[in-house]
C-alpha positions, 0 to 999 in steps of 0.5 A: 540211881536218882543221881544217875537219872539227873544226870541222863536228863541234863545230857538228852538237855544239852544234846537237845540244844546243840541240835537245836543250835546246829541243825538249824540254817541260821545258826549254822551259817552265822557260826560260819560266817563268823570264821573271819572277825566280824561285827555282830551287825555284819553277821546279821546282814550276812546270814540274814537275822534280826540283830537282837537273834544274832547276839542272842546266838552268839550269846549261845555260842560264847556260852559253849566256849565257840565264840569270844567278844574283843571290844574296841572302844563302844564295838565288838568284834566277833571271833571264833574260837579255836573249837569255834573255827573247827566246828565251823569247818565241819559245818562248811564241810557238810554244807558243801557235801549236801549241795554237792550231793543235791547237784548230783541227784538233780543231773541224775533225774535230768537225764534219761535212764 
């Protein structure tokens, strides 16, 4: 029983991380950015994050297994991962899906009824 609750709170904890990583703009949108190689310092500029939040995110992400590091001499380049990449499609999918809905409620109210 005890084992069972540990093992419920440790599940609501990881949830609680992935939607704290997830369903915050930034986080989304570095993962996005992330889908071509990039060094972290391009992808702080591109998603407009301090570079110690950057490579504190992508730490996170290299932790879940969405992100690897290759490093070339002093530099590293970010690259997803496979399951990185499909994440990040489904990210740019539901991006594209809300502005897209935001546009059509705006037309919407702009027009008389």
């Amino acid at each position: 029983m005890v084992t069972r609750q540990r093992e419920t709170l440790i599940e609501n904890e990881e949830n609680n991380v992935l939607e704290g990583l997830f369903l915050h703009e930034k986080p989304a949108r570095l993962l996005i950015s992330a889908k071509t190689p990039k060094y972290a310092t391009q992808l702080a500029k591109e998603v407009d994050c301090t570079f110690s939040h950057t490579i504190k995110l992508l730490e996170q992400f290299r932790r879940m297994g969405l992100v690897s590091f290759k490093k070339t001499g002093r530099i590293k380049m970010i690259e997803l991962t496979d399951d990185g990449k499909e994440i990040a499609n489904y990210l740019e999918g539901l991006v594209t899906k809300m502005t897209n809905l935001e546009k059509n409620r705006a037309k919407q109210s702009e027009s008389p009824q």
